[in-house]
Gaussian input, Z-matrix of N, CA and C with variables (Angstrom, degrees):
# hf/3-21g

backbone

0 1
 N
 C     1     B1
 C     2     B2     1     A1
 N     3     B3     2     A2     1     D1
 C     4     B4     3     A3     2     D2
 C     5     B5     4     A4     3     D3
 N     6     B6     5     A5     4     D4
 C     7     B7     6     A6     5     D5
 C     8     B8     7     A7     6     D6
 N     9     B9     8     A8     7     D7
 C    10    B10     9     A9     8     D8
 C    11    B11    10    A10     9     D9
 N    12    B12    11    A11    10    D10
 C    13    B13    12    A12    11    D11
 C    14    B14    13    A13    12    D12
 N    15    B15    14    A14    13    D13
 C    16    B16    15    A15    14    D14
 C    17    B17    16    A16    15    D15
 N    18    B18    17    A17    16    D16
 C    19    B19    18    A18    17    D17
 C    20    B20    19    A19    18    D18
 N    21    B21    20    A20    19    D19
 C    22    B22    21    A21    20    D20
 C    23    B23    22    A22    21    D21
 N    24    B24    23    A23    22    D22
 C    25    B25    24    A24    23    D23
 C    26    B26    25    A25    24    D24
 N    27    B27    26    A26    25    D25
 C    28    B28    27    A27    26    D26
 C    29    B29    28    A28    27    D27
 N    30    B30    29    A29    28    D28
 C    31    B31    30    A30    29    D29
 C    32    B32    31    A31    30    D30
 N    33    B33    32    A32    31    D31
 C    34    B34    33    A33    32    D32
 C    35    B35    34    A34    33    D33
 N    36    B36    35    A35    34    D34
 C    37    B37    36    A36    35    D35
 C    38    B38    37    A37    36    D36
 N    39    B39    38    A38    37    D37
 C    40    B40    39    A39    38    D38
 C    41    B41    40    A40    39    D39
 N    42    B42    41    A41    40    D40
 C    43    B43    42    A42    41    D41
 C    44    B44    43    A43    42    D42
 N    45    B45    44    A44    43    D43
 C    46    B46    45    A45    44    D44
 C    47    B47    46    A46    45    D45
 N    48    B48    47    A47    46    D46
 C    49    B49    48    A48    47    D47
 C    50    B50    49    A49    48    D48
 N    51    B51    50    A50    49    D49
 C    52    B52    51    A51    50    D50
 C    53    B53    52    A52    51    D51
 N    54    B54    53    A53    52    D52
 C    55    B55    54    A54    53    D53
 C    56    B56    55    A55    54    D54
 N    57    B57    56    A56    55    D55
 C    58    B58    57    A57    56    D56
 C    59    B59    58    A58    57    D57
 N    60    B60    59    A59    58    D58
 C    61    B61    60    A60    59    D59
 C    62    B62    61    A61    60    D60
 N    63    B63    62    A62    61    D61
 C    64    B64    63    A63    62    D62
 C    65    B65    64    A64    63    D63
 N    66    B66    65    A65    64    D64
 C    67    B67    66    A66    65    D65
 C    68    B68    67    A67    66    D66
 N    69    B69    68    A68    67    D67
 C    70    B70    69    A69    68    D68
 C    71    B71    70    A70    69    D69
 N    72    B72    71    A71    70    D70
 C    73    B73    72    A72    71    D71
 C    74    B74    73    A73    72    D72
 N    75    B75    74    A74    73    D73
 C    76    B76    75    A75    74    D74
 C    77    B77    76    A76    75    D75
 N    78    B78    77    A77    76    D76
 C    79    B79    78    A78    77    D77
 C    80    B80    79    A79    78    D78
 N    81    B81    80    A80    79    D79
 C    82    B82    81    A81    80    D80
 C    83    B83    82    A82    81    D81
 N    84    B84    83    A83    82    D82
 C    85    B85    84    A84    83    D83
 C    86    B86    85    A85    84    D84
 N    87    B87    86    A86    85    D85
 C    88    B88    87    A87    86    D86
 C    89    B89    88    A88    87    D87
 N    90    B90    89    A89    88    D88
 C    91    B91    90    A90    89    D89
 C    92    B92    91    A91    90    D90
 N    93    B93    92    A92    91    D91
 C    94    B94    93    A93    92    D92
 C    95    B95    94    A94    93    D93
 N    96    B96    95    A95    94    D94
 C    97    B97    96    A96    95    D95
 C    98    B98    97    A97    96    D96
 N    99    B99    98    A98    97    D97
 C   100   B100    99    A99    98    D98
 C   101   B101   100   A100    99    D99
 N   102   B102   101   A101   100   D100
 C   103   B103   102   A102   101   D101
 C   104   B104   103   A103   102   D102
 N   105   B105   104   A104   103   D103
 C   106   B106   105   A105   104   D104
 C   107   B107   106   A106   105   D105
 N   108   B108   107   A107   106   D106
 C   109   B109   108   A108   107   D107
 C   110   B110   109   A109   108   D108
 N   111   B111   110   A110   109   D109
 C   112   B112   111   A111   110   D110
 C   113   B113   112   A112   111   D111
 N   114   B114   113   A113   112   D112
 C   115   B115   114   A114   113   D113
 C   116   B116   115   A115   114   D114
 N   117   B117   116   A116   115   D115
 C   118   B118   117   A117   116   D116
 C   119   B119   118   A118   117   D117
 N   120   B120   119   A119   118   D118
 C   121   B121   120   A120   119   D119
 C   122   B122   121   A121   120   D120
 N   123   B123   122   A122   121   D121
 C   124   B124   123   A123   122   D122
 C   125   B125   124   A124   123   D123
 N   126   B126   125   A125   124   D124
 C   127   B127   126   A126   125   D125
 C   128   B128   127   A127   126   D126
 N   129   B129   128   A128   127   D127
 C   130   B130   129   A129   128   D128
 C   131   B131   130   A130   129   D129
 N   132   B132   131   A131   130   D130
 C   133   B133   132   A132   131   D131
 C   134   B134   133   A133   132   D132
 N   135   B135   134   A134   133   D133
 C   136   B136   135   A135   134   D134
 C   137   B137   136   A136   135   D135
 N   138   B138   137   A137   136   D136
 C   139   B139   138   A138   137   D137
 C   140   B140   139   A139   138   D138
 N   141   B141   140   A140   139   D139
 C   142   B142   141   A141   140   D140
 C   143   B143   142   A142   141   D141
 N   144   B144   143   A143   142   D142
 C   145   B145   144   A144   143   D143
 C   146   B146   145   A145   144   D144
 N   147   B147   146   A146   145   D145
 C   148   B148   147   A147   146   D146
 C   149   B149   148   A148   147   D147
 N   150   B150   149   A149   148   D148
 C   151   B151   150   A150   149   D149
 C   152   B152   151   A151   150   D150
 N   153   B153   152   A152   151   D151
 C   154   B154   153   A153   152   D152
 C   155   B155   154   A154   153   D153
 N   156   B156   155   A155   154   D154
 C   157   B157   156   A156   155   D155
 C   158   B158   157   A157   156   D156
 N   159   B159   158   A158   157   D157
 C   160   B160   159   A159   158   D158
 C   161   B161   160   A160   159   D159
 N   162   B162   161   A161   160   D160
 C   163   B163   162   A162   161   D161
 C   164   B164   163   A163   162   D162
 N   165   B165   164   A164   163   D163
 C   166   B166   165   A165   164   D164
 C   167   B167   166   A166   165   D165
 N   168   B168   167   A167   166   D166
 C   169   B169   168   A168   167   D167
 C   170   B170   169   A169   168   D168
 N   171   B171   170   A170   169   D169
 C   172   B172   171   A171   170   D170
 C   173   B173   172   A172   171   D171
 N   174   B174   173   A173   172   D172
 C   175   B175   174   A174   173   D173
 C   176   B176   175   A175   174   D174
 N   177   B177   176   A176   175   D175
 C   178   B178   177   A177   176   D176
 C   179   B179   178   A178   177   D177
 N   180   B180   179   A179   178   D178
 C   181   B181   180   A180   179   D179
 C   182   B182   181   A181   180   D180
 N   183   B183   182   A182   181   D181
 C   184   B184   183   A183   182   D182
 C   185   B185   184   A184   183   D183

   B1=1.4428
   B2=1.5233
   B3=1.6419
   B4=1.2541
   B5=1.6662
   B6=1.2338
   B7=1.1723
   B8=1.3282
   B9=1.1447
   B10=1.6513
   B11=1.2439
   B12=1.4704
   B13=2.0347
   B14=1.5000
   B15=1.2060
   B16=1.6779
   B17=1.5430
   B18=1.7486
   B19=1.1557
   B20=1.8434
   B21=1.2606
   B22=1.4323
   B23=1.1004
   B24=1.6371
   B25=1.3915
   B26=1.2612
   B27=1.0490
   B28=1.5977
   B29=1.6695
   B30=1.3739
   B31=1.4729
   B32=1.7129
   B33=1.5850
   B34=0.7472
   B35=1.7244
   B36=1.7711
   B37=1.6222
   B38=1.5055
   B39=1.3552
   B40=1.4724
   B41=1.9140
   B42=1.2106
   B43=1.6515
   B44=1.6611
   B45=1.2404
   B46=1.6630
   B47=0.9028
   B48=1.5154
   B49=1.3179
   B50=1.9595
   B51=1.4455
   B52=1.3475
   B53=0.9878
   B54=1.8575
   B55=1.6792
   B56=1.3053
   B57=1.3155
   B58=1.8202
   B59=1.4547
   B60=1.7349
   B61=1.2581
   B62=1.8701
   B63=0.9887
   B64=1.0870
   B65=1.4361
   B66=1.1850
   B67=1.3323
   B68=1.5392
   B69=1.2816
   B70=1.4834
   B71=1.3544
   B72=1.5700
   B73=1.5583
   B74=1.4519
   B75=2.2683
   B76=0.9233
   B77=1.4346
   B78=1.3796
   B79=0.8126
   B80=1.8866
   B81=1.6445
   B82=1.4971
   B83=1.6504
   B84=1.0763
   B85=1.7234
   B86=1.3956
   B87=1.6878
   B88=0.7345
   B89=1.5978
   B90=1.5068
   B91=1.5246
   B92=1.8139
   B93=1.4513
   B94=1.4508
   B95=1.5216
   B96=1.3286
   B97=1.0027
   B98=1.1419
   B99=1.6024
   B100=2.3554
   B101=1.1191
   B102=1.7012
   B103=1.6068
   B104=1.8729
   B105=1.2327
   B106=1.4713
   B107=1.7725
   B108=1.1317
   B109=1.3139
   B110=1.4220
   B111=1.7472
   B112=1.5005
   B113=1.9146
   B114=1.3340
   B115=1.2966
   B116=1.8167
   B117=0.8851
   B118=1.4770
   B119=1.4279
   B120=1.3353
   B121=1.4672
   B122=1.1503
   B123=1.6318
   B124=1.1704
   B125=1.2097
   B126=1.1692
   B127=1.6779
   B128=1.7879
   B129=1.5666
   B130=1.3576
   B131=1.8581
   B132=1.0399
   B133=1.8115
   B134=1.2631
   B135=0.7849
   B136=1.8090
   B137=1.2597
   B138=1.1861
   B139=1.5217
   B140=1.3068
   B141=1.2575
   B142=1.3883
   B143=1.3149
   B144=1.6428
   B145=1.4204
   B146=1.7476
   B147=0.9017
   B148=1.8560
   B149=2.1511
   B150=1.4917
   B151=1.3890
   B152=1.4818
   B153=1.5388
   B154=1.6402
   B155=1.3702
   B156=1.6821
   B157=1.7124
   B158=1.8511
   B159=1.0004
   B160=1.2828
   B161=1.6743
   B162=1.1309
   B163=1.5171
   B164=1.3521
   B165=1.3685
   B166=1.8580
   B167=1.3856
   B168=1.4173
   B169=1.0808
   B170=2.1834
   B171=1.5190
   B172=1.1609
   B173=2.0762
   B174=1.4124
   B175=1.3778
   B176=1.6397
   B177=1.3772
   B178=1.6889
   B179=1.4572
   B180=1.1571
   B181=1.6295
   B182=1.8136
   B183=1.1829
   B184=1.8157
   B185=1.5355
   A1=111.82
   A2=120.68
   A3=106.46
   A4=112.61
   A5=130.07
   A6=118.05
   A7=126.16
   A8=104.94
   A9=114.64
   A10=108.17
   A11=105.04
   A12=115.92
   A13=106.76
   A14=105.81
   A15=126.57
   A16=99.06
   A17=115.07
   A18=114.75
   A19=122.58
   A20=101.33
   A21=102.47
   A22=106.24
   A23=109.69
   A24=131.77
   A25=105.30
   A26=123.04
   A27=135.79
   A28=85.89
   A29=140.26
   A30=118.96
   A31=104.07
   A32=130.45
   A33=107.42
   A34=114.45
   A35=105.46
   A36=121.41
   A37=100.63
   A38=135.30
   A39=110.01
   A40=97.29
   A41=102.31
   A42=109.88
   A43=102.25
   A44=116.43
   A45=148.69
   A46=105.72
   A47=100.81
   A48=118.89
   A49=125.69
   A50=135.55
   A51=127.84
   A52=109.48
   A53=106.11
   A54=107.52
   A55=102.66
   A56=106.23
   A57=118.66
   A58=92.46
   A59=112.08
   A60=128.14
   A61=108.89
   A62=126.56
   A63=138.26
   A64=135.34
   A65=143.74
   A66=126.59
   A67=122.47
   A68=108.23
   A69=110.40
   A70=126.49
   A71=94.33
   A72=95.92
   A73=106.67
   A74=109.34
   A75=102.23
   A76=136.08
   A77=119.17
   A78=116.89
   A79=141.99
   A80=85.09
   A81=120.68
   A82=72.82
   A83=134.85
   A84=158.48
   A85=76.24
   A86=158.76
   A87=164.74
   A88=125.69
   A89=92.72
   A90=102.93
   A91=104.83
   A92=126.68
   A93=135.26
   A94=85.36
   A95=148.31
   A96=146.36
   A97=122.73
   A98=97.95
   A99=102.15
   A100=89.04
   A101=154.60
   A102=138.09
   A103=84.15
   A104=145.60
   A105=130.33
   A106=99.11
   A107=105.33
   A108=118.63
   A109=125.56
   A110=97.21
   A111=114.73
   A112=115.50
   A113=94.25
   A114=116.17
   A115=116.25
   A116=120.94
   A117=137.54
   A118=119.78
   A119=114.84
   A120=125.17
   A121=122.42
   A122=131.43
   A123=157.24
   A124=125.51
   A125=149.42
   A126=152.50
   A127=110.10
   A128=112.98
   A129=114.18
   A130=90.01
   A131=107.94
   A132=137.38
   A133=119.39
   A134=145.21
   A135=131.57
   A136=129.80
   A137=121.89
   A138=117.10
   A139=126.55
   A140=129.24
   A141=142.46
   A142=118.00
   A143=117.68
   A144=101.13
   A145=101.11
   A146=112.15
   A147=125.91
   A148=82.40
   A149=114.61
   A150=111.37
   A151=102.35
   A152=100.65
   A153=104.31
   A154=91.24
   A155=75.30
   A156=104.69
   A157=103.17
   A158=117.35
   A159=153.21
   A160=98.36
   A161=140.12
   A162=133.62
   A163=124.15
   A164=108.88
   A165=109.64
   A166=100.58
   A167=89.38
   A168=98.64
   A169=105.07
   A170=96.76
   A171=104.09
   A172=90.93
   A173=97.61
   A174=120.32
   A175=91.44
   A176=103.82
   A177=101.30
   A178=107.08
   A179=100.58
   A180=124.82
   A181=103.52
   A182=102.74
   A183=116.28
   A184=94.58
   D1=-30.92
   D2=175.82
   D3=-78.43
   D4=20.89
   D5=147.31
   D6=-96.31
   D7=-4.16
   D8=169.63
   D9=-65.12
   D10=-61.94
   D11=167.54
   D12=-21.89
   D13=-71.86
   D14=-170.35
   D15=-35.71
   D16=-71.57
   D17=-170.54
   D18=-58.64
   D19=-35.78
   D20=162.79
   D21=-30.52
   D22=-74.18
   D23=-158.96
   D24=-44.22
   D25=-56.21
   D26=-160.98
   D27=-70.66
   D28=-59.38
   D29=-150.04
   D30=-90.58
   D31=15.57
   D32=159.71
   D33=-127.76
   D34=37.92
   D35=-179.15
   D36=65.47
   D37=26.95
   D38=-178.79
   D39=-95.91
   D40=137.19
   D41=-170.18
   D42=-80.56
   D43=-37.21
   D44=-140.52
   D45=-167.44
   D46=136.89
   D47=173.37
   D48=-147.23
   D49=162.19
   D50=150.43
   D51=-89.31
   D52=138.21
   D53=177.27
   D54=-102.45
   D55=151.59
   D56=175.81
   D57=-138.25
   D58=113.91
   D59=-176.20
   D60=-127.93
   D61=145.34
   D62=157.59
   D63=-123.39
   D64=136.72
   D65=-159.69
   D66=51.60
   D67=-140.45
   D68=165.40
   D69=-38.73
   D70=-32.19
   D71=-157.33
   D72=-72.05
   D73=-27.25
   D74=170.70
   D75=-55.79
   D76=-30.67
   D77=177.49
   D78=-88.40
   D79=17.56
   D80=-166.97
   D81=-85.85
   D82=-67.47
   D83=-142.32
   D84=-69.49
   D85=-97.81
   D86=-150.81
   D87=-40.13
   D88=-37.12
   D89=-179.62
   D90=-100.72
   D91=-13.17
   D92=150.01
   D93=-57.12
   D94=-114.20
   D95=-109.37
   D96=-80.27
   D97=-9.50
   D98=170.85
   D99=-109.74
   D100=16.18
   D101=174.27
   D102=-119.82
   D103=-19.46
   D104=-173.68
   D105=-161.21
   D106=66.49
   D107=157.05
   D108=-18.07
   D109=-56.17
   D110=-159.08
   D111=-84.07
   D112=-8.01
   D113=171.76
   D114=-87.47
   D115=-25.01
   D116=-179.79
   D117=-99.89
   D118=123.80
   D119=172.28
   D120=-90.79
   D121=-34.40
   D122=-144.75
   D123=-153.52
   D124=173.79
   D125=153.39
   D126=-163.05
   D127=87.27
   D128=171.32
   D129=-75.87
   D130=159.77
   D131=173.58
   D132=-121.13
   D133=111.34
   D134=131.49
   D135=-104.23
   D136=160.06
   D137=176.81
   D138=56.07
   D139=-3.67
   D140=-172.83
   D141=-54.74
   D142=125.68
   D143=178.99
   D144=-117.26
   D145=102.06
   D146=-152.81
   D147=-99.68
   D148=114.44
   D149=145.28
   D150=-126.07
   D151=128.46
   D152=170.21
   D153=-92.42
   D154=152.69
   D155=-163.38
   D156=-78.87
   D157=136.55
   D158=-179.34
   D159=-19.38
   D160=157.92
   D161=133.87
   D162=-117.71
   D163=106.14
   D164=-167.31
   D165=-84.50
   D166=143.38
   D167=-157.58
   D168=-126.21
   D169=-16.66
   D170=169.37
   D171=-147.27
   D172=-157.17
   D173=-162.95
   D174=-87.56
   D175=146.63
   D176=175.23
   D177=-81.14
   D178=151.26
   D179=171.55
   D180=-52.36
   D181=136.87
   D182=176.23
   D183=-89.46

């Protein structure tokens, strides 16, 4: 979905922007702002339920 953002962005010339996310959306705002930095000014949050995904690092436990 944050390339959806992007394309918005792009078809209505906005270079930059503040994100105002809630829920999902917050976390739409989150993943815009660590995949296109340079596009983002801001990131308000609410409600966000943010789990970064795991890094295995060996075999899972049986």
């Amino acid at each position: 979905m944050a390339s959806d953002v992007v394309a918005v962005m792009d078809a209505l010339r906005i270079d930059k922007a503040a994100l105002v996310g809630w829920s999902d959306g917050a976390c739409v705002s989150f993943v815009l702002a660590s995949e296109a930095p340079e596009r983002v000014m801001g990131v308000f949050s609410s409600a966000a339920i943010w789990i970064r995904p795991a890094r295995r690092t060996s075999r899972p436990r049986r």
